[in-house]
N, C-alpha and C positions, 0 to 999 in steps of 0.2 A: 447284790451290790458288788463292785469291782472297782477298786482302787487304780489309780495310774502311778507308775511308780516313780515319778515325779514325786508327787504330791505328798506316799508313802515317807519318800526321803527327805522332802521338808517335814511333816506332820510329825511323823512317826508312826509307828503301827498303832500303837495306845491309844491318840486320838480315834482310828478307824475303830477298834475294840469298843471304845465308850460310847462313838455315837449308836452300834452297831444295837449296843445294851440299849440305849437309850429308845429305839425305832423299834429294838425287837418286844419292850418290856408295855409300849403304848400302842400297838397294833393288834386288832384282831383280822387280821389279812392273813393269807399264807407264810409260810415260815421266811423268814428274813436269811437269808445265807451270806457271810461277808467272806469275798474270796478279797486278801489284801496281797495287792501284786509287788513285789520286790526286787523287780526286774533280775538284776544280774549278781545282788549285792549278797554275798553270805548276810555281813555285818547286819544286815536289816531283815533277812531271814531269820537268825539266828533270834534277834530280839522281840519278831513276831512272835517265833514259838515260848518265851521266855515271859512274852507278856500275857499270851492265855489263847492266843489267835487259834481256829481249827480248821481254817482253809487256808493256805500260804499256796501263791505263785510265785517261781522261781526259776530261773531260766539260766543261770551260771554255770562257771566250769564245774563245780565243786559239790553237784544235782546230786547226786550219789548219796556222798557222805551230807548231809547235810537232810536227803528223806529218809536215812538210817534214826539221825538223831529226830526227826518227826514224827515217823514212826514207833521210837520208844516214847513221844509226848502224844500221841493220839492224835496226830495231825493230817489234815489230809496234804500234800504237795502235791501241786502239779507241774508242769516244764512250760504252759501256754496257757492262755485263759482258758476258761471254759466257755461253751456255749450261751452266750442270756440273753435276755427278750428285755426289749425298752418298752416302756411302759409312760 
């Protein structure tokens, strides 16, 4: 699953977090992975990593500093979506 960072920055990340629980905790399918994309915005990065997220997209100036502090929270960042298959 892939968030649009629209949606991220109305919702919140927390929304995406809970349903994530919700889909990953009633599925016996393959593993559920929630990449929440953040576009450009630390503010909304920041509070991904904050609320428990372990995949963050993130595409702003400030990529650096900001997968320093994801990488001290166990997080994965990327700069771009990743690859996924519609189903």
């Amino acid at each position: 699953m892939v968030s649009k960072p629209e949606s991220t920055l109305l919702c919140g990340p927390r929304y995406y977090i809970e349903m994530y629980n919700l889909i990953s905790s009633s599925t016996d399918y393959e593993k559920v992975i929630l990449w929440i994309n953040c576009g450009e915005s630390e503010g909304l990065a920041l509070a991904a990593i904050r609320d428990g997220a372990k995949h963050i997209i993130f595409y702003g100036k400030n990529f650096n500093s900001i997968n320093e502090i994801a990488i001290e929270a166990g997080v994965q960042l990327l700069n771009k979506p990743p690859d996924t298959e519609d189903i």
